[in-house]
N, C-alpha and C positions, 0 to 999 in steps of 0.2 A: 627680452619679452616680445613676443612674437602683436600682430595687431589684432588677431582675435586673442591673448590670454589679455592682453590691455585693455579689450572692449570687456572682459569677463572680470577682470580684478576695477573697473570700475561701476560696474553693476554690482559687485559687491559692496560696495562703499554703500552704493545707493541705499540694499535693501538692508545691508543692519543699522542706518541710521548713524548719527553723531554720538549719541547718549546712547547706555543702554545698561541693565543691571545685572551683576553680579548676585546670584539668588542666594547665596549663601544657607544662614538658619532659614531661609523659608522653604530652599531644596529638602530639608530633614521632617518638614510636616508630613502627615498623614496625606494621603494623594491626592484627597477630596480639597483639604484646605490648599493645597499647592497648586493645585490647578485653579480652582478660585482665584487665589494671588497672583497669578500668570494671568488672569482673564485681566485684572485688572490693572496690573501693568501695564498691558496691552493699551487698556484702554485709556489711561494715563498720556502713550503716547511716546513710550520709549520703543525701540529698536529692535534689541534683541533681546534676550534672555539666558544667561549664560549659568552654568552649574559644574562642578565637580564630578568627581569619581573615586570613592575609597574603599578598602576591600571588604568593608563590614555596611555599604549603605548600597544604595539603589543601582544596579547596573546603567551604563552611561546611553546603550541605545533606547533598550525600553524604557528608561524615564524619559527620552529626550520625544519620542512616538507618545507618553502620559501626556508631554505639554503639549506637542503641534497639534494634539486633537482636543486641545482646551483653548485653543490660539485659532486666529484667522489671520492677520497677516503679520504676525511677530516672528522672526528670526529668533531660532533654537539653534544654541552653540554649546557642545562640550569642552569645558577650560578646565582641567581637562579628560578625552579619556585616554585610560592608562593602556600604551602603547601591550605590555606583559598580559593583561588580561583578554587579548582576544589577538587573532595572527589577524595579519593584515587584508586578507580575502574576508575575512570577517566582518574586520572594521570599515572597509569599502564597499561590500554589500550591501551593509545595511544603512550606510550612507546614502547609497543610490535607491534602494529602497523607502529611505524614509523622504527624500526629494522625489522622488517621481508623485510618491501617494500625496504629498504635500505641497505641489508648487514650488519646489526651488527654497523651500525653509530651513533648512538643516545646514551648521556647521558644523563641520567635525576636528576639531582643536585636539591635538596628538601631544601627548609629553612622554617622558620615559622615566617621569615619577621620583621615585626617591629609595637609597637603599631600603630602610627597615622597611619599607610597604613592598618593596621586590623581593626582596629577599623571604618574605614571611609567608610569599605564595608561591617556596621554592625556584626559585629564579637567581643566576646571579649578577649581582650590578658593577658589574667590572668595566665596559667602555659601552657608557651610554650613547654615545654620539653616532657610533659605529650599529648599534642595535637601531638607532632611529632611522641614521641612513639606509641601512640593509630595510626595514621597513618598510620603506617609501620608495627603495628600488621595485619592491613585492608590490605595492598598493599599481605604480605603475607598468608591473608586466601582466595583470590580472585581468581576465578578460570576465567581463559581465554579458549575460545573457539575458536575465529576464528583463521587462520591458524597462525600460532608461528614461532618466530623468533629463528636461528638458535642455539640461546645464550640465556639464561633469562637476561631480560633489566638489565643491572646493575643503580645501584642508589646509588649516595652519598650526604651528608650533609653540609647547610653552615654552619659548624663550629666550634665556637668559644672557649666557654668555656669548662671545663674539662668534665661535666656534658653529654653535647649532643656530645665533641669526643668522651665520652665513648659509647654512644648510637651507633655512625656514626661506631665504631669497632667492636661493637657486632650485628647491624644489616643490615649493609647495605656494601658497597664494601670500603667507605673511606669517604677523606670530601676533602671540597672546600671550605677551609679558605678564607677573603675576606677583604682588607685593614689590612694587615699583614706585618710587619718585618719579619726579616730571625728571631728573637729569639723564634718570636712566632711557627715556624715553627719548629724547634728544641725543643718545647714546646710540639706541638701537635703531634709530632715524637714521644714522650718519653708515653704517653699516648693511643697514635693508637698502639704501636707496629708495628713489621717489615712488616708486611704480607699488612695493610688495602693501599689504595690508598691515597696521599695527593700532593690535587696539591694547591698549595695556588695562587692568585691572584696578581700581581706586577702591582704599576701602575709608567709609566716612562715618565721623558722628555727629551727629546736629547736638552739640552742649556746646556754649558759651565760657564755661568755666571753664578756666586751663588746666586747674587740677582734677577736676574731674573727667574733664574730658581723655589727659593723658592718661588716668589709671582703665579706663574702659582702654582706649588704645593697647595700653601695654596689655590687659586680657586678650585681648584679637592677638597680639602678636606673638606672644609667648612660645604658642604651639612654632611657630617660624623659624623664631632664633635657635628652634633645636635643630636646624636642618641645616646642613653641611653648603646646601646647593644656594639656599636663599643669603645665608649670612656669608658666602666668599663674594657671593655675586654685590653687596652691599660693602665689601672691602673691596671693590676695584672703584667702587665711587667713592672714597676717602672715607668709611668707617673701621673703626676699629676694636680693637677687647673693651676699652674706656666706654664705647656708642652700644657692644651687648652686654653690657652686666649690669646687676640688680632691677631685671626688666627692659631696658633698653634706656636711655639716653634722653631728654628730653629733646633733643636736637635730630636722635633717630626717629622718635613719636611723631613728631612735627615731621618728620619728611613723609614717611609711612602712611600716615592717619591725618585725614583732610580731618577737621573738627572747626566748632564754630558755629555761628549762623546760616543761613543759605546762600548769602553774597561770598562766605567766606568759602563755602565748599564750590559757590559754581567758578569762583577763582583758581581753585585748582585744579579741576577739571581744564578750564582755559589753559591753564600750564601748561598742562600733559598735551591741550589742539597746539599752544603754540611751538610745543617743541617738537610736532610733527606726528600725533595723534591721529588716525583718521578718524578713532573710533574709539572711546571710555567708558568700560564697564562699570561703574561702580557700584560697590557691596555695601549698605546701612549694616552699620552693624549695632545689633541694639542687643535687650536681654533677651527679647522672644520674639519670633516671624512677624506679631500683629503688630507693634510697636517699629521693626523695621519696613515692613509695609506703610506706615506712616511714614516712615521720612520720607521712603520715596514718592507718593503723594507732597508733600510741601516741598519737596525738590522741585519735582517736573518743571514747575512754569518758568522757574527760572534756567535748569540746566535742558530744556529742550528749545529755548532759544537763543542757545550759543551757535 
């Protein structure tokens, strides 16, 4: 890493903050409420603001142009968008596009998705590693014209395995781990090296009761354990058929799903700084937007002064 990408990947740090939220159900409200909830995360005091991409909800640039003009200085991140859905002249356009009109707000977080969502928009997902690289060869032979943002768009990776963090180190600013324990984070620390960015994703429930807490858990995760990508990448950190069946594992829940009180969730957030975090997204996950906007409210004071 050269001394000016060093002086850029640590203004990175700066501007998405330590904390910052995974928008989950509140990315799926109507645009008026979602932006409201964005103002006020903002003003809450968190960092960034990060959201999804699936083939049936909101396109990943123009929502991310809905929030920066609902935001004043919050960091907007796609975690992520889907590599398949737009060529890469595309997707770095309107990166630089959406940083110049907005001060340097915009991350643009790259993943290459999952078969049935590639596959179902005619695409085929044969070697994804090799599609992201070819990607990000194309993102940097692209020449932009119109007027440029004051920073080249940074870009990171969702992920996972050892193969594409080594890619997310060598080519891009970092990655955006996603449905991660703190070990994987510690994992993907030891492999990115000190310099790249890693914010990993946290998902949490503010209940106290263990058994209710894990049954919301195992709702969150459900949809997860059907994915080839998430549950191998959770067997190279010692889980196995016993940690996914009948919902998951109460030992899988517990890694997964921070739950608890607020000292209990801002402890795991801690996990995820101490084992080499720069930066933790975490997603409330509740039953409706209004309810996970309250956690993150009785979160803040304590997880914005980690």
């Amino acid at each position: 890493m050269t001394a000016i990408e060093h002086e850029q990947a640590e203004a990175l740090r700066t501007r998405i903050g330590r904390v910052g939220v995974w928008l989950g159900s509140i990315a799926l409200e109507p645009a008026r409420e979602e932006r409201a909830a964005v103002a006020r995360i903002e003003e809450l005091g968190y960092g960034t603001a990060w959201f999804g991409e699936g083939p049936t909800n909101r396109e990943a640039l123009s929502h991310a142009a809905l929030l920066l003009g609902a935001s004043k200085r919050l960091m907007i991140a796609t975690g992520i968008a889907n590599i398949w859905a737009r060529d890469a002249a595309a997707a770095i356009n309107g990166a630089n596009t959406l940083n110049e009109a907005c001060g340097d707000r915009f991350l643009l977080g790259l993943g290459v998705s999952h078969a049935p969502t590639v596959n179902s928009r005619g695409h085929e997902y044969a070697k994804p590693l090799t599609a992201m690289r070819s990607y990000l060869e194309a993102i940097d032979e692209h020449t932009y014209t119109a007027p440029a943002p004051a920073h080249p768009s940074p870009v990171v990776l969702a992920a996972l395995r050892p193969k594409m963090l080594e890619l997310a180190r060598q080519r891009t600013s970092g990655a955006h781990p996603y449905f991660v324990p703190p070990a994987h984070t510690a994992a993907a620390r030891a492999i990115l090296g000190p310099r790249p960015l890693l914010a990993p994703e946290q998902v949490v429930v503010l209940e106290s009761d263990a058994g209710r807490a894990r049954e919301i858990g195992r709702r969150h995760i459900a949809t997860y354990l059907r994915l080839p990508n998430y549950v191998n990448n959770l067997r190279t950190l010692g889980y196995d058929d016993a940690d996914f069946a009948d919902g998951g594992s109460e030992r899988l829940v517990d890694a997964v799903v921070a739950w608890g009180e607020e000292d209990a969730i801002a402890q795991r957030v801690r996990e995820h700084l101490d084992a080499g975090a720069d930066h933790v997204a975490i997603q409330a996950y509740a039953e409706h937007a209004d309810a996970a906007l309250e956690q993150l409210e009785r979160l803040a004071p304590l997880l914005l002064a980690l």
